[in-house]
C-alpha positions as CSV (number, residue, x, y, z in Angstrom):
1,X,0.0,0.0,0.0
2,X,0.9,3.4,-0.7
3,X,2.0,5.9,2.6
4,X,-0.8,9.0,2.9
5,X,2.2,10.8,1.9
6,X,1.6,13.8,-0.7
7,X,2.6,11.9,-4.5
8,X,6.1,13.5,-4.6
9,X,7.2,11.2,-1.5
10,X,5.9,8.0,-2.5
11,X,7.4,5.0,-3.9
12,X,8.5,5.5,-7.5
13,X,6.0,3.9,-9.8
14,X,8.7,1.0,-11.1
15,X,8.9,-0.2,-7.4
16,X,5.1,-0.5,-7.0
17,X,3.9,-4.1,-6.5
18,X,0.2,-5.0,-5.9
19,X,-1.2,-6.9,-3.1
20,X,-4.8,-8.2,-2.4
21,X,-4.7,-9.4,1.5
22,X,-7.5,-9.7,4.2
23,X,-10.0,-12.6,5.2
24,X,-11.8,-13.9,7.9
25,X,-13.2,-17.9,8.1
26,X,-14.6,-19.8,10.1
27,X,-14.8,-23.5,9.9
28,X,-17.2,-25.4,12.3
29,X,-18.6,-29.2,12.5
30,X,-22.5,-29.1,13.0
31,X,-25.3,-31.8,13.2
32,X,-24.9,-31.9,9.5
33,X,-21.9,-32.0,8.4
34,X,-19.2,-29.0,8.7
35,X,-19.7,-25.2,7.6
36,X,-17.1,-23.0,5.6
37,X,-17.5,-19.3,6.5
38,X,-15.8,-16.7,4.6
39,X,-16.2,-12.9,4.1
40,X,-15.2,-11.8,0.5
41,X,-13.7,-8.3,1.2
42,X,-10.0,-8.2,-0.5
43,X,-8.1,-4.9,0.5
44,X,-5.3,-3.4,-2.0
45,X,-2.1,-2.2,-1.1
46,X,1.4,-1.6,-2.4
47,X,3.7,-4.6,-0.9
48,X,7.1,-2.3,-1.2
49,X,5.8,0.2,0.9
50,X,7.4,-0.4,4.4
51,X,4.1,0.7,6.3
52,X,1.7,-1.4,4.4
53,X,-1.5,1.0,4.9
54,X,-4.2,0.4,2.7
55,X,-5.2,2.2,-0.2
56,X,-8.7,0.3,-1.1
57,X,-10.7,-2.4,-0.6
58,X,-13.2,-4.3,-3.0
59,X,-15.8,-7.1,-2.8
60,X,-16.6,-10.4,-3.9
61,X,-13.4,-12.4,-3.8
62,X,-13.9,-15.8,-3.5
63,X,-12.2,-17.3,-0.9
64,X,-13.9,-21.1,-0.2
65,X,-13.1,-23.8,-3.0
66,X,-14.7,-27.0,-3.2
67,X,-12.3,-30.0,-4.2
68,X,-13.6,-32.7,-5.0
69,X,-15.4,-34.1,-2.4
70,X,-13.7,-31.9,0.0
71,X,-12.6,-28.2,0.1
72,X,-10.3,-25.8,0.6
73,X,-10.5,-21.8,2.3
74,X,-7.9,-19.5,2.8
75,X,-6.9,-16.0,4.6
76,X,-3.8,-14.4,3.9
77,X,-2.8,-13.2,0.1
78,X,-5.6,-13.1,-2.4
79,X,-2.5,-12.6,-5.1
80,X,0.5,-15.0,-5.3
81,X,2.9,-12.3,-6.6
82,X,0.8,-11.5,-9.6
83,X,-1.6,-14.7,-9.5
84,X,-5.0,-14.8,-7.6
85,X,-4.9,-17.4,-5.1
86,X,-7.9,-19.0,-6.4
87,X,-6.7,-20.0,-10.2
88,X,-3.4,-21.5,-8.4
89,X,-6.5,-23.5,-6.5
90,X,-7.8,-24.2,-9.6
91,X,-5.0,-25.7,-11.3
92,X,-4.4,-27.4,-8.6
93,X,-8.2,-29.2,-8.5
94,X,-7.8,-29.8,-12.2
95,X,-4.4,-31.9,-12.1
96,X,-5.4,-33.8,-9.2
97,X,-6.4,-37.9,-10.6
98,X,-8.0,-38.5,-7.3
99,X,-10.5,-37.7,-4.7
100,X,-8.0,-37.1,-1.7
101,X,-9.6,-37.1,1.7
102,X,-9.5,-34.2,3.8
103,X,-6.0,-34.7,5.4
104,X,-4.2,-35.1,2.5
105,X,-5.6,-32.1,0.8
106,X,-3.4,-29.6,2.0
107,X,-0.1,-31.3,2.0
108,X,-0.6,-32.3,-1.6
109,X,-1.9,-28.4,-2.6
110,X,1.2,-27.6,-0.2
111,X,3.5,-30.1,-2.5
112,X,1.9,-28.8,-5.8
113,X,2.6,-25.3,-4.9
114,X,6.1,-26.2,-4.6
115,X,7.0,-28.2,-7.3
116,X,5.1,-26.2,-9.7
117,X,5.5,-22.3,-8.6
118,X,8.4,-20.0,-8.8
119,X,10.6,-20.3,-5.4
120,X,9.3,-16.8,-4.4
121,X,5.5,-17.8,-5.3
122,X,6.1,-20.7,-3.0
123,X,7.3,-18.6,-0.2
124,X,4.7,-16.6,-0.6
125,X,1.8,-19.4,-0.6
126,X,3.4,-20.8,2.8
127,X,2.2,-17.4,4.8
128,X,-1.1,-18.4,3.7
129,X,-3.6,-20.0,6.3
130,X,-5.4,-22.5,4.9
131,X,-8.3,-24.6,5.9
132,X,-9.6,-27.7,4.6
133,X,-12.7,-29.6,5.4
134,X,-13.9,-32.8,4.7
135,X,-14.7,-36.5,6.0
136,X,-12.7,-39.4,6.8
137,X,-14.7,-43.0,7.0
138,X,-17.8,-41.0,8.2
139,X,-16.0,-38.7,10.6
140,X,-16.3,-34.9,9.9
141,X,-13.0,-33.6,9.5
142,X,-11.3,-29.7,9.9
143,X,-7.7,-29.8,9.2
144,X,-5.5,-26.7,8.6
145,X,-2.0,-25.2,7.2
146,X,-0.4,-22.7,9.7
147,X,3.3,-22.4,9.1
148,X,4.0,-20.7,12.5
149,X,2.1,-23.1,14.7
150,X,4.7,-24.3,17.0
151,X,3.9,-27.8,17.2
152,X,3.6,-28.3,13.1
153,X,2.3,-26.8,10.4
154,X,-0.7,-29.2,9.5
155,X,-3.4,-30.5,11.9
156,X,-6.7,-31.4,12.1
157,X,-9.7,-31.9,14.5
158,X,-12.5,-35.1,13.9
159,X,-16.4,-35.2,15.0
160,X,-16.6,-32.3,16.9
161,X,-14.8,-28.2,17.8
162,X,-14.3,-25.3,14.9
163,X,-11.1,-23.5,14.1
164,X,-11.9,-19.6,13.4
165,X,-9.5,-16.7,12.6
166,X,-9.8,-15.0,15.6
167,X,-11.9,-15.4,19.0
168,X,-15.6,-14.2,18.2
169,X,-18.5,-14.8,19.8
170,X,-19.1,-18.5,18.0
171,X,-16.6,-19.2,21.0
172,X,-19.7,-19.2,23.4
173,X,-21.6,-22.1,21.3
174,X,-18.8,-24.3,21.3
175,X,-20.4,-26.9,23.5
176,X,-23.7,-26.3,21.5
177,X,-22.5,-26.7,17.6
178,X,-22.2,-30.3,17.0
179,X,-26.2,-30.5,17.9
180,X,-26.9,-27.3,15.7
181,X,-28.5,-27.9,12.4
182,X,-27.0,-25.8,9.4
183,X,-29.4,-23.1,9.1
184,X,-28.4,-22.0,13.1
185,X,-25.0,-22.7,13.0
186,X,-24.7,-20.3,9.2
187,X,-26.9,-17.5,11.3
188,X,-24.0,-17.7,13.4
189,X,-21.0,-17.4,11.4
190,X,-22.6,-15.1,9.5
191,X,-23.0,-13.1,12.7
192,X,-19.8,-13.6,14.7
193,X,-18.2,-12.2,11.3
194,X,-20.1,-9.5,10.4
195,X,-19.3,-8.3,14.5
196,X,-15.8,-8.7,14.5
197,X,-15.4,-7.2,11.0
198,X,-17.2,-4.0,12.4
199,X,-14.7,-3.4,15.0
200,X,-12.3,-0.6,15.1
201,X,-10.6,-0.6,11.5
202,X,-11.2,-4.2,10.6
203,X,-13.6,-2.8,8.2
204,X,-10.4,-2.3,5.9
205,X,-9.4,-6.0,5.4
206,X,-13.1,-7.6,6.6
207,X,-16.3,-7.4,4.9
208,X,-18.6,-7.5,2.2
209,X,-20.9,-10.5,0.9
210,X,-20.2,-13.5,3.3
211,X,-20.2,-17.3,1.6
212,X,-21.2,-19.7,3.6
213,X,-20.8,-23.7,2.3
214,X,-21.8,-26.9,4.3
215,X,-19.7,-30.1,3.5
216,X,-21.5,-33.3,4.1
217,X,-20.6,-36.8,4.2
218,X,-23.2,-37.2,0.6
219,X,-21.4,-34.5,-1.1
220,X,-21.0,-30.1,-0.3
221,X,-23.9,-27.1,-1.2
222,X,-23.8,-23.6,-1.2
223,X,-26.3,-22.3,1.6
224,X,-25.1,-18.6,1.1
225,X,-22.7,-18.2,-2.7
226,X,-22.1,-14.1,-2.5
227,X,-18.9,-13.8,-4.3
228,X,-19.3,-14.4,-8.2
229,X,-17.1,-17.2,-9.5
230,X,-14.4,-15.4,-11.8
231,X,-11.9,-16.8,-14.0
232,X,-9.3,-13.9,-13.5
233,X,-5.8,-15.6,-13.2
234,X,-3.7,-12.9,-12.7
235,X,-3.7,-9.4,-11.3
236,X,-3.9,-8.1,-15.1
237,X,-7.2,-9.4,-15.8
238,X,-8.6,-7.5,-12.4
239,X,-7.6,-4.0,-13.6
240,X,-9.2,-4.8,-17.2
241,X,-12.4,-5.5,-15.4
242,X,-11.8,-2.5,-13.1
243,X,-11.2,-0.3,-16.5
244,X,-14.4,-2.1,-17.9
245,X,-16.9,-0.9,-15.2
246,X,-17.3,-4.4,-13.9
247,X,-15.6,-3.8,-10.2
248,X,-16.2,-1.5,-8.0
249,X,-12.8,-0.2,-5.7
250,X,-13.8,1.5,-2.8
251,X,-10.9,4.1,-1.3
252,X,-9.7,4.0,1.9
253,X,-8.6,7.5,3.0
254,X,-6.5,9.0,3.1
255,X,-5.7,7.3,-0.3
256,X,-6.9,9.1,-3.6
257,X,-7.7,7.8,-6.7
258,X,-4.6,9.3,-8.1
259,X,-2.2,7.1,-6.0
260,X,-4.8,4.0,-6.9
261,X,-4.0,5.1,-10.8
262,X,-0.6,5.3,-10.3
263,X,-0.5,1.8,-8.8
264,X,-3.0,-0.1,-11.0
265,X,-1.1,1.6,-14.2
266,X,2.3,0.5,-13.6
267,X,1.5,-3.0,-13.3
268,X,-0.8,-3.1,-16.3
269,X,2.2,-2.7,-18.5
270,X,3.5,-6.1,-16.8
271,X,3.5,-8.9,-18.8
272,X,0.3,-10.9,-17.4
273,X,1.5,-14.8,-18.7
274,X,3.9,-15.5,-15.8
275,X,4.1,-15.1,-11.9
276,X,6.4,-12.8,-11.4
């Protein structure tokens, strides 16, 4: 992101770099199988400025994947250097030859990562925090990817709990959710987002349309699909759509739309068919 400096101080326009960051999820085993929670709000900034503020925001990322008869969420980077997250996914889903089950679905996504992404993609997809949810033999299944948990990096959690981004008040029906049917337990992830995304200046990285899908042991469903399904690869094909009217970027002061310009025009003259 850009300092709220005045133009003449701020990074020159060769250094700029994009970033898409933010996300909340929630991930929670219910009566009926287990529900994916995700806001879809996507903040922009310019990753060589030291102080990282933001400079906008949009909505509608996508940021819960089905996989087969599994899936997959993340928080962290929506933009692998100059790749959206969720075409890496993508690539991923389509060279996979079988249905994994839910704990080997993000050490293989981990292992495809690295063996077919730039070394400084790779490093960049281990920040991530990933979730994955799924069943094993008929036992609902949470695992997750967290490169700085201390014991390891991949776990996972079977018939019963939730793993959330941060404490909200879902934390109170712990002892309640494996009785809850869907409907209740989406009500309240929809809710226990929407409150912690109001507070103070999460509003910059947490918002918009929430999607909500429920993984069962007969297959997954969308009970709340916000965030149109886009085929944007890279960062290139964001700004077209941006110059074509068809997303909205919402400012975050004390950014203006010149600094936004300046940003979104130097990396339109990258080359858009590699990560880089």
């Amino acid at each position: 992101m850009f300092n709220p400096e005045t133009r003449s101080n701020s990074p020159s326009l060769k250094s700029c770099s994009p970033g898409l960051r933010g996300s909340f999820v929630i991930a929670a085993i219910c009566k009926d199988g287990i529900i994916l929670a995700s806001e879809s709000r996507a903040n922009i900034f310019d990753k060589t400025d030291e102080n990282q503020e933001p400079l906008a925001y949009y909505d509608g990322i996508q940021k819960i994947f089905p996989v087969g008869s599994a899936a997959i969420a993340e928080t962290g980077q929506g933009l692998i250097l100059n790749a959206f997250f969720s075409a890496i996914v993508s690539e991923f889903t389509q060279a996979l030859r079988v249905d994994l089950r839910v704990n080997q679905l993000l050490p293989a996504f981990v292992k495809y990562c690295e063996k077919k992404l730039p070394a400084a993609a790779f490093s960049e997809v281990k920040r991530q925090k990933l979730f994955s949810a799924g069943y094993i033999d008929s036992h609902p299944t949470i695992c997750y990817f967290n490169q700085d948990q201390p014991d390891a990096p991949f776990g996972c959690i079977q018939d019963s709990g939730f793993i959330q981004s941060d404490v909200t008040l879902l934390t109170k029906y712990a002892e309640e959710l494996p009785t809850m049917p869907t409907e209740r337990v989406t009500g309240i992830a929809i809710e226990a987002i929407e409150t912690y995304g109001a507070e103070g200046d999460r509003w910059k990285t947490i918002g918009g349309p929430i999607d909500v899908l429920l993984v069962a042991e007969e297959g997954y469903r969308w009970i709340e699909k916000n965030s149109p399904t886009k085929d944007w690869k890279y960062v290139q094909d964001f700004i077209a759509a941006y110059r074509e009217g068809k997303v909205e970027i919402n400012l975050i002061p004390p950014a203006d739309r010149e600094r936004l310009e300046n940003l979104l025009t130097t990396v339109q003259e990258r080359r858009p068919n590699e990560l880089s």
